[in-house]
Steps between C-alpha positions, in 0.01 A plus 500: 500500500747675716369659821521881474676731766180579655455097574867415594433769782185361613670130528814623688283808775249131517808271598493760802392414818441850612272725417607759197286758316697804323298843458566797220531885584079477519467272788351196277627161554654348167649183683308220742697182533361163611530558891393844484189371407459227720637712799230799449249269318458705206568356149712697225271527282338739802828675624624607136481842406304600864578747775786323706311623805180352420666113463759496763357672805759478739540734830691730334358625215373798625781633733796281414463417127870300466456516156433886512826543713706332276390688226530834661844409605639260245605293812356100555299461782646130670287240749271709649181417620128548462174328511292489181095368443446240248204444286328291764574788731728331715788665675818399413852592612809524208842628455537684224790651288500794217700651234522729179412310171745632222450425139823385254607851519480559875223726465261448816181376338292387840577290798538140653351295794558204619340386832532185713162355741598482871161263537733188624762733644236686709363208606802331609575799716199487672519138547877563672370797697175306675730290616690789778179614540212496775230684521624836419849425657768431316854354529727185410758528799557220762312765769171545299475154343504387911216736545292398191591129638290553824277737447218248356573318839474763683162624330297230593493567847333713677795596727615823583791617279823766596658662188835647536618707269677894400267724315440421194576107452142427470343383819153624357528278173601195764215559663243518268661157328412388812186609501428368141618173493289410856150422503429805622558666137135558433477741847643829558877610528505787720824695529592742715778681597589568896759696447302778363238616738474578843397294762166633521394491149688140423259402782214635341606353163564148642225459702242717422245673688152548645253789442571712796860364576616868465414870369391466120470108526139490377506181316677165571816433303625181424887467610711325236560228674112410506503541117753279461294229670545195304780623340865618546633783735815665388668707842815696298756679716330342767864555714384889539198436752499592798464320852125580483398383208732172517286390754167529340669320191628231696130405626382469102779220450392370846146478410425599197208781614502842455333765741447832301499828668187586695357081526372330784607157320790342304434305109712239395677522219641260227815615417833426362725774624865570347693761630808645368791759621849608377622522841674182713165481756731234707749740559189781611379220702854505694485846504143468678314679213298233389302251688673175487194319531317694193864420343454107522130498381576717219863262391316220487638478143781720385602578183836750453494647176837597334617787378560617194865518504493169614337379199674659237484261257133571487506806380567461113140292574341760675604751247316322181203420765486897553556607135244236433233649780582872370439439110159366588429794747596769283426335174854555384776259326817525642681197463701506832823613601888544378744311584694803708135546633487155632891506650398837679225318664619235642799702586263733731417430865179522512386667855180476352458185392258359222279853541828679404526291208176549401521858532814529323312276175220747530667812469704343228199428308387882545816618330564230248334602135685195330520090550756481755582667815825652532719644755404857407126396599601401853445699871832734503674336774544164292614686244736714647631153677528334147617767268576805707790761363743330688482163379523394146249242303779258519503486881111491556387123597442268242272216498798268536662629775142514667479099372829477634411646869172317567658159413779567726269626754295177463800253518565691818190497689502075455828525609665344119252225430405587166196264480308730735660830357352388181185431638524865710522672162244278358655345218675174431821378621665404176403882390687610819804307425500662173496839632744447769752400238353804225533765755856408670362463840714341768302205659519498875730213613239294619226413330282480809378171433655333757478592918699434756415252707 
C-alpha cells in the first residue's frame, strides 16, 4: 500500500534534525516531528491537537510568542533565542525560527516552528569561558592571564600584598581571590575603604573602642581589623590617609596588635592585610606624603592591575560575562549585544574602566524589551559618538576595523614578534597569521624575534 500524504510528511519533518511542529488559526499543534519530541520529551501522540503553549513552554510564550508575531505580521521570525522547560523540567536553551504555513492556494492556514537545542553549544561556551576566568575576574589578554598565573602563588602566603590599579579594574575582586584561594578562606574578609571617612571615624572603625573612650561610647566596639582576626584585611584607597593614621597602621604590619581607643593594652591579631590605591604611592612617597617605611611593609608584594583600555581585547569577554550576570539578576533573556554594539565598545576609552562597562550593560538591559542590545539602548554619549547626525552608519566602527586595531596594537606593543602578539590577544598564532593576511595589515619589518646583541 502506498503511504498517504499525511505519512510522506511525517517521514520527511522525521528525517529532520530540528525540532518542527506547525499550529492552525486555534493555537493546536497538528505537526510533532521526531526531534521535537525527543528535544521537549513529549511524544506525538501527546502534542497533537493540544494548546501549543501547554507542550512547548519556552520563555517567550507569554510576552514574546514568535509564532504570534509572525502571524500578526505575516513576517518570519529568524535565529532568535529562548530557553524552554522540558518534560523532566529541565531548562534548556534553543534557537528557534518561525513562519506562515500556507495551504496549495496560499491561503494562511496556521504557522511553523522549527527550533534547534543549544545543550552542547551552551556548554561548550561555558567550557571556553572558565578558561579566562578567575574567581569573578575575567579576561584572556597577556596582562590578566600573568595575573591569574601568580595569584595562586601569591595566595598561599601570608605576606602583605600592594594592588595598583585606576578605579574600576577590580582591585576588590583581586583581593578577595586572594582571600579565597588561601587558607584563610573559612575566616572573615573585612573590607574597608580609607578613602571615605575621616580620620577620626576610620580610627574608630579600624580599631575600635572602649566603653568610656569618648561622649556616647557606652559599649565596646570591635574595630574591623579585630573582626577580621583570622582572616583577611582589605585597606582600599589606602593612598588617602593621612600622616596620623599611617603611623598607627604601620605598627599593625609591625606587630600585628591592635590598641582600640580608650585601652590600657594592645591584642594581637592574625591577619592577612591587602591594601589597594589608584594612586602611584612611590611617587607620594617622593613627594613626602606617605611614609616610606609604611610604603615597604605594605609592597611587600605588588600587583599593578591594567586598565581597561589596555586590555581591549577583553572586552567582547567581559561583555557576554555581564549580559550573562544581568539575565540572571533581572530574570530577563537578552541574548547579548550587536555587532555595531560590540565595535562601539571597544572603540570607547573607558575612564571608567570595568565599572563603566558594567554600568553601560546595566542600563542597556533597563531599556532593552527584545533579545539583543542595540545602539539605541546605549548611555547617549556612545551613541552620539557612533551614530550621531554628523556621521553616517557607514562611517561608525565596525567590528573589523576594531579586529583590525587591536591586532595592530598587539604586534606593536611586542615590538613585531607575532608569537607573543598572538599570545597578547589570546589566541593562536596560526589564527593570527590568518588575520594578518584577511585584514591587509602591514607587518612591522621585524618580526621581533630576534635582539641585538
Amino acid at each position: 500500500m502506498a503511504p498517504t500524504v499525511h505519512q510522506s510528511q511525517n517521514v520527511i519533518l522525521d528525517s529532520i534534525n530540528e525540532g518542527v511542529f506547525t499550529v492552525d488559526l486555534d493555537w493546536r499543534i497538528t505537526a510533532f516531528n521526531r526531534a521535537a519530541e525527543r528535544i521537549l520529551g513529549v511524544s506525538r501522540e501527546h502534542a497533537m491537537g493540544k494548546p501549543c503553549c501547554e507542550v512547548f513552554r519556552a520563555s517567550i510564550c507569554e510576552n514574546a510568542c514568535a509564532l504570534r508575531q509572525t502571524l500578526g505580521t505575516g513576517q518570519p521570525v529568524v535565529n532568535t533565542t529562548a530557553h524552554i522547560i522540558n518534560e523532566a523540567g529541565q531548562r534548556i536553551p534553543i534557537r528557534l525560527s518561525t513562519a506562515l504555513l500556507k495551504d496549495t492556494a496560499g491561503t494562511v492556514i496556521g504557522g511553523v516552528e522549527t527550533f534547534q537545542d543549544l545543550s552542547q553549544v551552551e556548554e561548550l561556551r561555558k567550557e571556553l569561558t572558565s578558561r579566562y576566568t578567575f574567581e569573578d575576574i575575567v579576561g584572556r589578554s597577556a596582562a590578566m592571564r600573568d595575573v591569574f598565573a601568580i595569584l595562586p602563588q601569591i595566595a598561599e602566603s601570608d605576606s602583605t600584598v600592594l594592588i595598583e590599579g585606576a578605579s574600576g579594574t577590580g582591585k576588590e575582586l583581586v583581593a578577595r581571590a586572594l582571600h579565597n584561594l588561601s587558607r584563610r578562606k573559612r575566616k572573615p574578609f573585612v573590607a574597608i575603604n580609607c578613602g571615605a571617612l575621616p580620620d577620626n571615624l576610620l580610627e574608630s572603625e579600624l580599631f575600635g573602642y572602649k566603653a568610656g573612650a569618648f561622649t556616647d561610647a557606652r559599649r565596646d566596639k570591635a574595630g574591623r581589623l579585630a573582626m577580621a582576626d583570622g582572616g583577611t584585611v582589605f585597606l582600599d584607597e589606602i593612598g588617602d590617609i593621612s600622616p596620623a593614621m599611617q603611623v598607627r597602621l604601620l605598627r599593625v604590619l609591625q606587630e600585628r596588635c591592635i590598641e582600640p581607643l580608650g585601652a590600657v593594652h594592645s591584642t594581637k591579631v592574625n591577619i592577612r592585610v591587602v591594601a589597594a590605591t589608584n594612586k602611584d604611592l612611590s611617587k607620594l612617597v617622593r613627594g613626602g606624603r606617605f611614609r616610606e617605611d609604611l610604603y615597604y611593609r605594605i609592597r611587600v608584594v605588588y600587583l599593578k592591575l591594567p586598565s581597561l583600555q589596555q586590555r581591549r581585547e577583553d572586552i567582547p569577554l567581559l561583555v557576554d560575562h555581564l549580559v550573562a550576570k544581568f539575565n540572571r539578576l533581572q530574570g530577563k533573556d537578552v541574548r547579548g549585544v550587536s555587532s555595531e554594539v560590540l565595535a562601539r565598545l571597544i572603540e570607547h576609552d573607558y575612564p571608567g574602566n570595568i565599572r563603566e562597562l558594567e554600568n553601560i550593560i546595566e542600563q542597556a538591559f533597563v531599556l532593552c524589551r527584545k533579545n539583543m542590545i542595540e545602539l539605541a539602548h546605549l548611555p547617549a554619549e556612545l551613541r552620539s559618538a557612533a551614530s550621531g547626525d554628523a556621521v553616517s552608519r557607514a562611517e561608525s566602527p565596525s567590528l573589523q576595523s576594531m579586529e583590525k586595531r587591536m591586532i595592530v596594537e598587539a604586534l606593536r606593543r611586542q615590538q613585531g614578534n607575532r608569537r607573543r602578539a598572538a599570545r597578547d590577544l589570546g589566541i593562536d598564532a596560526s589564527t593570527l597569521y590568518r588575520k594578518i593576511r584577511s585584514l591587509g595589515i602591514d607587518p612591522p619589518a621585524k618580526d621581533g624575534r630576534t635582539r641585538p646583541g
